[in-house]
C-alpha positions in Angstrom: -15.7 10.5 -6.1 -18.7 9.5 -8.4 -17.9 8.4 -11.6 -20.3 10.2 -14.1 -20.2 7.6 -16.8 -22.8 4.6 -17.5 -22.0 1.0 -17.1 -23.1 1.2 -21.2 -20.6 4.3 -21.5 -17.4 2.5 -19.3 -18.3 -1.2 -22.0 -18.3 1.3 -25.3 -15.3 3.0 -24.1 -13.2 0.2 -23.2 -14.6 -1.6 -26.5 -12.9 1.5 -28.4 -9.3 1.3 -26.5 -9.3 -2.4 -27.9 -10.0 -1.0 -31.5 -7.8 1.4 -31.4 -4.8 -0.8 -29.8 -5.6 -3.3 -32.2 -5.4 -0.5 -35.2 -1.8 0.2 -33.6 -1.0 -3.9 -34.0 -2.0 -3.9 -37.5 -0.3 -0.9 -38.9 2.7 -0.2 -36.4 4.9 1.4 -39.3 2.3 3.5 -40.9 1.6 6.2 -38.0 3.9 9.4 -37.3 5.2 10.0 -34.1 2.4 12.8 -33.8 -0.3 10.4 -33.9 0.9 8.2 -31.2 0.8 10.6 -28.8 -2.2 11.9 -30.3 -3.5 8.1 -29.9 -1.9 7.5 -26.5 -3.6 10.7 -24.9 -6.8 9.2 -26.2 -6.2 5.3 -24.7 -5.0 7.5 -21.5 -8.8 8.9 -21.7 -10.7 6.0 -22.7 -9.1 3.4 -20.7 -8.9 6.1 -17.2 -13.0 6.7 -17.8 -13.4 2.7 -17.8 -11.0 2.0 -14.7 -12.2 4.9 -12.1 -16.2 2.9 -13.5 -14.7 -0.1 -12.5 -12.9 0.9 -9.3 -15.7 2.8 -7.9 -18.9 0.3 -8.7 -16.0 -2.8 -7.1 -16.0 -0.5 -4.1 -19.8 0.2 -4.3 -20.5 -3.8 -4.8 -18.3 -4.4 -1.3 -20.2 -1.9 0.6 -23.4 -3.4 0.0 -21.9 -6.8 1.4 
């Protein structure tokens, strides 16, 4: 499989699951239980995106060895 994101897209996405984890740090009282999962399905997103990059351009870097 052949990620279809940028090695520009997988940084900005992974930048934004830091933000929003941080966010959740900060203000862990002030969110309903609907925007967790609302939030988690998001991280689940952002963060998948970043490690399928990252797991196909390792395995791309060790073929070329």
């Amino acid at each position: 499989m052949i990620s279809e994101i940028t090695l520009e897209q997988a940084a900005e996405r992974a930048q934004q699951a830091e933000i929003i984890c941080r966010l959740i740090e900060d203000f862990p009282h002030h969110l309903e239980d609907s925007e967790i999962s609302a939030i988690a399905t998001l991280l689940k997103r952002l963060s998948g995106d970043v490690a399928v990059w990252l797991i196909e351009e390792q395995a791309r870097q060790e073929a070329q060895v």
